[in-house]
VEXPA-790897 format. One record per residue (C-alpha): residue number from 0; residue in three letters; x negated, y negated, z. Coordinates in Angstrom, 3 decimals, decimal comma. Each point is the difference from the previous one (the first is absolute). Layout:
N
+------+------+----------+----------+----------+
| resi | resn |        X |        Y |        Z |
+------+------+----------+----------+----------+
|  NUM |  ALA |        X |        Y |        Z |
...
+------+------+----------+----------+----------+
This chain:
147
+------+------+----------+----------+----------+
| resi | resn |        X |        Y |        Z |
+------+------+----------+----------+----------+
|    0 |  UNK | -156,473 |  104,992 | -120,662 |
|    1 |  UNK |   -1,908 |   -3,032 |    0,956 |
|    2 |  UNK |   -3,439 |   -0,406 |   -1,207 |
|    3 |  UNK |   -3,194 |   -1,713 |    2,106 |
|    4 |  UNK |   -2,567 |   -1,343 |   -2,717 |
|    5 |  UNK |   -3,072 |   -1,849 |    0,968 |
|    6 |  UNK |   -2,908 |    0,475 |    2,280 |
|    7 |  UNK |    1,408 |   -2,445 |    2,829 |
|    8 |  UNK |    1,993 |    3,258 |    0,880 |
|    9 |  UNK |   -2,218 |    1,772 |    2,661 |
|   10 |  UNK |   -1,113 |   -3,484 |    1,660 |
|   11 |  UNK |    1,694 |   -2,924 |    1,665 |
|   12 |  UNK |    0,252 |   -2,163 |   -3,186 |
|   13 |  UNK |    3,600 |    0,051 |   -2,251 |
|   14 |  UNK |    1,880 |    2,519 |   -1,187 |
|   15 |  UNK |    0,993 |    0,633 |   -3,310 |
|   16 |  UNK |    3,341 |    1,791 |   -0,519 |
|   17 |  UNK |    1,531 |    1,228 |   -3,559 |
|   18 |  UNK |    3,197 |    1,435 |   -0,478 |
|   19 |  UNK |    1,354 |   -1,661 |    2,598 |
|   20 |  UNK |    3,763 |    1,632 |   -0,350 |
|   21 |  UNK |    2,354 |   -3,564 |   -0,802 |
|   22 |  UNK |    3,053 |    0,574 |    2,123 |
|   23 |  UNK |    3,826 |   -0,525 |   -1,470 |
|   24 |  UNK |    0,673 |   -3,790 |   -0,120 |
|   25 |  UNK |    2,907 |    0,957 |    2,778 |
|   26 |  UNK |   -2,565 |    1,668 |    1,793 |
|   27 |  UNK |   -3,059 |   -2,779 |   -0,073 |
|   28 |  UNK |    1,027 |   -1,960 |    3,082 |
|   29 |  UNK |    0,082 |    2,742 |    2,191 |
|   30 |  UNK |   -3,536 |    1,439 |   -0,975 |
|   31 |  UNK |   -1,367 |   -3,566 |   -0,080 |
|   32 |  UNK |    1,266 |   -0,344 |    3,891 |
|   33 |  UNK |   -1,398 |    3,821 |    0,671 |
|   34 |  UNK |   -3,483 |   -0,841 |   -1,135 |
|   35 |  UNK |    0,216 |   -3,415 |    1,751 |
|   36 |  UNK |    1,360 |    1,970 |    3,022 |
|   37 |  UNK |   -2,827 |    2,724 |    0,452 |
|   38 |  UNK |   -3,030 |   -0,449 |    2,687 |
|   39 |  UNK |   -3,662 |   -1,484 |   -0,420 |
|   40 |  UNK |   -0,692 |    3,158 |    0,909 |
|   41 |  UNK |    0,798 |    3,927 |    0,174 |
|   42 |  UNK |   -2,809 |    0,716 |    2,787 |
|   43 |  UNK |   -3,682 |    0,223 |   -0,346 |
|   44 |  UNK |   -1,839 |   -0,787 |   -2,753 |
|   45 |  UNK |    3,198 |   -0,722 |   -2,060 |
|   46 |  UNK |    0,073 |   -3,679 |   -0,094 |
|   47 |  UNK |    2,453 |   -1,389 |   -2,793 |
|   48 |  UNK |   -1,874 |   -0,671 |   -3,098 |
|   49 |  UNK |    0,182 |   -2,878 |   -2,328 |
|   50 |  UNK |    1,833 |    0,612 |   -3,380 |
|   51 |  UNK |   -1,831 |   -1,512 |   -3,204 |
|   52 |  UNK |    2,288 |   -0,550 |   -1,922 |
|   53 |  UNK |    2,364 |   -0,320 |    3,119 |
|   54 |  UNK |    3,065 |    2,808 |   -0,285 |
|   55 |  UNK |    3,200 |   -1,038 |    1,504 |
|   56 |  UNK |    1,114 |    3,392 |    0,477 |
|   57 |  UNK |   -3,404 |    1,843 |    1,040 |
|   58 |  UNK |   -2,263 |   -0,082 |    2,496 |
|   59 |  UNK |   -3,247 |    1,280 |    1,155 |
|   60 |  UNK |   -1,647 |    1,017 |    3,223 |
|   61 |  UNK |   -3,483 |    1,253 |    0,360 |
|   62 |  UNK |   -3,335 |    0,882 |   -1,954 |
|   63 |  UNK |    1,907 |    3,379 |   -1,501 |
|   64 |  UNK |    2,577 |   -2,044 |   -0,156 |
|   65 |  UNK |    3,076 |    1,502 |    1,029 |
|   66 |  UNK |    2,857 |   -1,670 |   -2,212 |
|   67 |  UNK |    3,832 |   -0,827 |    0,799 |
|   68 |  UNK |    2,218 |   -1,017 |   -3,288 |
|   69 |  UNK |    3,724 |   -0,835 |   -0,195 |
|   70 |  UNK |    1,849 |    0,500 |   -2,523 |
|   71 |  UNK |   -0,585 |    3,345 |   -2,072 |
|   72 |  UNK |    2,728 |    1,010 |   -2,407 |
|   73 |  UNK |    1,205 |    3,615 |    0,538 |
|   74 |  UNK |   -1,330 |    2,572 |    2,986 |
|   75 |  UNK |   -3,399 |    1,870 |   -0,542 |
|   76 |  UNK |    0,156 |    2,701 |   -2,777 |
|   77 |  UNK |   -0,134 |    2,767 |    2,832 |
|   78 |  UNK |    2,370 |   -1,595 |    2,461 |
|   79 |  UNK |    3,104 |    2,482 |    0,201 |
|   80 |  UNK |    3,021 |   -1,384 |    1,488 |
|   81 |  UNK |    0,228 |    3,446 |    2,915 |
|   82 |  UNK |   -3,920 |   -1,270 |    0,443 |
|   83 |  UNK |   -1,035 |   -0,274 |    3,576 |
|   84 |  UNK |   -0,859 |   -3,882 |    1,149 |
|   85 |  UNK |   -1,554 |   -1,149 |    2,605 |
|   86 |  UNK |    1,877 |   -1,917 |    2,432 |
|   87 |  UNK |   -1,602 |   -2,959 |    1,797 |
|   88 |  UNK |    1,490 |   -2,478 |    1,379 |
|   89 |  UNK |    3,184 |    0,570 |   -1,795 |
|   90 |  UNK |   -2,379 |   -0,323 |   -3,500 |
|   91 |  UNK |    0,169 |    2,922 |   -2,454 |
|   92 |  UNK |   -3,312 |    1,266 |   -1,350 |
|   93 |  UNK |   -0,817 |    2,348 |   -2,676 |
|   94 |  UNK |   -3,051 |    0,992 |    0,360 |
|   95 |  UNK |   -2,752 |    1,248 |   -2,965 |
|   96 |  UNK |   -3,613 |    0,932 |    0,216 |
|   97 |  UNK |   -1,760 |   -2,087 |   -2,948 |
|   98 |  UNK |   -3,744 |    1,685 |   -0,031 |
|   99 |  UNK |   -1,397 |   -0,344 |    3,182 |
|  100 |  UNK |    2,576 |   -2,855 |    0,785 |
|  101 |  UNK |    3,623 |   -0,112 |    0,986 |
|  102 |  UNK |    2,836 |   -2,028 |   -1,677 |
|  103 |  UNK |    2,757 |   -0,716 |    1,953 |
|  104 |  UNK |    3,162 |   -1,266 |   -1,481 |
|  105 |  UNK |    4,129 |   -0,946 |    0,753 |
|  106 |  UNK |    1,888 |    1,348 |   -2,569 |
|  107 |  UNK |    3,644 |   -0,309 |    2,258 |
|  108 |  UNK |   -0,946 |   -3,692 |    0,560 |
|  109 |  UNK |    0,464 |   -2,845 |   -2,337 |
|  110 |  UNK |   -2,087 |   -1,495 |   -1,634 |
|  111 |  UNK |   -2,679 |    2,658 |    0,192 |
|  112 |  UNK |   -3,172 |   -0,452 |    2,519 |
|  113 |  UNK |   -2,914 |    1,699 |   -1,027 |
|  114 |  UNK |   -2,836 |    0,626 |    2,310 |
|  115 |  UNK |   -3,326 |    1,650 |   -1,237 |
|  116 |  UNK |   -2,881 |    1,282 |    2,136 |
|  117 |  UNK |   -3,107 |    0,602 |   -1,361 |
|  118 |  UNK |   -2,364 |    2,386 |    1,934 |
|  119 |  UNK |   -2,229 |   -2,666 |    1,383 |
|  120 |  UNK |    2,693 |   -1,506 |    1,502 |
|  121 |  UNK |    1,474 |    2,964 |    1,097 |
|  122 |  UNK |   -3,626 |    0,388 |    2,193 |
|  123 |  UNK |    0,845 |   -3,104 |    1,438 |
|  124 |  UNK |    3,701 |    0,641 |    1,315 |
|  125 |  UNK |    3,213 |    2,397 |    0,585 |
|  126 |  UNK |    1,888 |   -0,380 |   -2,360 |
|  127 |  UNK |    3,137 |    0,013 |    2,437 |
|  128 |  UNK |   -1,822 |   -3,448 |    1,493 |
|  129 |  UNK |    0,232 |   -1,825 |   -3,438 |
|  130 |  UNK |    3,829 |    1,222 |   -0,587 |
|  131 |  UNK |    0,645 |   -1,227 |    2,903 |
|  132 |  UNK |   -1,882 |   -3,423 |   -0,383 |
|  133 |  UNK |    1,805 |   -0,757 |   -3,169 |
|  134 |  UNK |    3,175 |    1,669 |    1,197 |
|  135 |  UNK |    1,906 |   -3,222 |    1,086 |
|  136 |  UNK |   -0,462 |   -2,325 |   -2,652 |
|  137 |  UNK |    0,501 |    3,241 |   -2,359 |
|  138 |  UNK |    3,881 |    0,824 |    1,832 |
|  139 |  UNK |    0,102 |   -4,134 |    0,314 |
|  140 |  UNK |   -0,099 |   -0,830 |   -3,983 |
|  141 |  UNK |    1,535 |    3,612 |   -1,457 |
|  142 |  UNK |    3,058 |    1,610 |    0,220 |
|  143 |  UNK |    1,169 |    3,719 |    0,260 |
|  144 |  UNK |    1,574 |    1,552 |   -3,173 |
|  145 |  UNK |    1,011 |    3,396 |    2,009 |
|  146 |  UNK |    3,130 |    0,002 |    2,934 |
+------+------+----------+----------+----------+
């Protein structure tokens, strides 16, 4: 679970991430390239936000912010393998209500792209919209692990 720390969190200064998952050393490239990949932005209000210290496999978008990391080991604890994804654009999420937020995730893909929404964020946007904002780069820079 990644962490935000610091008061620059609700306003446009830096972000401050911890537990910033570290990906496989096989799997580093391909996050690196995801994060570099993904949009200034997911729609309104959710401008990408500056990383202090800078995460090559994280990213932030708004004041709530929402956050994308590559790279998890392992599926969410209540992932079940006859779960019911998501499908958009050919992208797998598992979806998980985190308090008033949502997490999505891709346990099917590899590495693992994890995509929280926190509730102010979520009264900014669809989800839907942002899955399918970061849905190229996501199918671009991961692979399938399922037929």
């Amino acid at each position: 679970m990644v962490v935000l720390l610091g008061a620059a969190c609700g306003g446009p200064g830096p972000v401050r991430l911890t537990n910033v998952p570290v990906p496989a050393a096989s799997l580093g490239a391909a996050c690196e390239a995801l994060v570099r990949a993904l949009p200034s932005s997911l729609g309104a209000h959710l401008d990408r936000r500056t990383l202090k210290p800078a995460q090559a496999t994280a990213v932030a978008y708004g004041r709530g912010p929402a956050v994308l990391t590559c790279g998890a080991a392992g599926v969410p604890a209540s992932y079940r393998p006859d779960a019911t994804l998501s499908f958009v654009d050919d992208v797998g999420w598992f979806s998980e209500r985190i308090g008033d937020g949502l997490r999505f995730s891709t346990p099917t893909r590899s590495p693992h792209v994890v995509l929280s929404l926190p509730a102010t964020t979520l009264a900014d946007v669809q989800p839907f919209d942002v899955l399918v904002t970061v849905g190229a780069a996501v199918r671009a820079h991961t692979r399938a692990t399922t037929a």
